[in-house]
C-alpha positions in Angstrom: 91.8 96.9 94.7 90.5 98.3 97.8 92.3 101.2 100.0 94.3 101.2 103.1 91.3 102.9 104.4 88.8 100.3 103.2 90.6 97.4 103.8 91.1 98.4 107.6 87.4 99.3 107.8 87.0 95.6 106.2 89.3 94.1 109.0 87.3 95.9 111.5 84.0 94.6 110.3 85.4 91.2 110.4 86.3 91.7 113.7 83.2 92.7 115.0 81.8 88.9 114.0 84.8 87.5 116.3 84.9 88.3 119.9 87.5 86.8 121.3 90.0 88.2 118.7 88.1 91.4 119.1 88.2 91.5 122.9 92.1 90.9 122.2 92.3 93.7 119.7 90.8 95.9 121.9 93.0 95.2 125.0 96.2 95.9 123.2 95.2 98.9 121.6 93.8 100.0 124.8 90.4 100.9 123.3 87.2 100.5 124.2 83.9 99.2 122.3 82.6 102.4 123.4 85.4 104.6 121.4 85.0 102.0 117.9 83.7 104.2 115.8 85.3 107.4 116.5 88.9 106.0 116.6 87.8 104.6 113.2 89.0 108.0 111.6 92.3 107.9 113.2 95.1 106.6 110.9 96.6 105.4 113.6 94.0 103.5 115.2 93.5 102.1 111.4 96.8 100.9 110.9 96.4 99.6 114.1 93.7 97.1 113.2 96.0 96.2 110.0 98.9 95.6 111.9 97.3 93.4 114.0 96.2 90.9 111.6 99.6 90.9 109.6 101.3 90.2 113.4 99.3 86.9 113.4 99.5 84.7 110.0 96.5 82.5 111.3 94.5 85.5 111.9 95.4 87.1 109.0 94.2 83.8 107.0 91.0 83.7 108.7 89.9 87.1 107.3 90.9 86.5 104.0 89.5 83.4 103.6 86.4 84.8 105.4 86.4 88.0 103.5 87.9 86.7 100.0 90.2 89.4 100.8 93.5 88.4 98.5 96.3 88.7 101.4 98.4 91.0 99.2 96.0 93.6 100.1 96.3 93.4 103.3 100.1 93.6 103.2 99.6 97.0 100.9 97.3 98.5 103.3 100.0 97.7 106.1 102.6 99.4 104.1 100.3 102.2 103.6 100.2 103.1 107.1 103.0 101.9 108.5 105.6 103.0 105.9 108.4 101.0 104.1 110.7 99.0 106.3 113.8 100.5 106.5 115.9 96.9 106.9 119.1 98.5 106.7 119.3 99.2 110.8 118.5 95.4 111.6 
C-alpha cells in the first residue's frame, strides 16, 4: 500500500504522459509546468492532483488501469489530505 504522498507523486507521473488532462490540471490549479516540481512538496498542491482524479471517475479509471493502481488507494490518499467528510451539514 502506497502513501498519500506516493500515490499523488504516482498520479502526477501519470499525468505528465497525458497532456491534455495535464494542460487541464494545470489550468485549474492555476499552476504552471514551470512551478511542477516545487509545488510537488506542497500538501496542498498534492491533494490537489488526488482530488482531481477522484472529481472525474473516467479519469480516475484511466490511471488505475494505466498504473494498476487498485482505486481504493486512491480514495485513501484523498482522505488523507482532504480529511473525513463531515456529511452531517449536507
Amino acid at each position: 500500500m502506497k502513501s498519500a504522498d506516493e500515490t499523488a507523486i504516482a498520479i502526477l507521473s501519470w499525468l505528465a504522459g497525458e497532456t491534455e488532462l495535464m494542460s487541464r490540471f494545470l489550468a485549474l490549479s492555476g499552476t504552471d509546468a514551470g512551478s511542477l516540481r516545487q509545488a510537488a512538496g506542497d500538501p496542498g498542491f498534492m491533494g490537489g492532483l488526488v482530488a482531481f482524479l477522484m472529481e472525474h471517475e473516467p479519469t480516475l479509471m484511466a490511471f488505475c488501469s494505466a498504473t494498476g493502481t487498485p482505486p481504493e488507494e486512491v480514495v485513501r490518499a484523498h482522505r488523507a489530505f482532504s480529511g473525513p467528510a463531515d456529511f452531517a451539514d449536507v
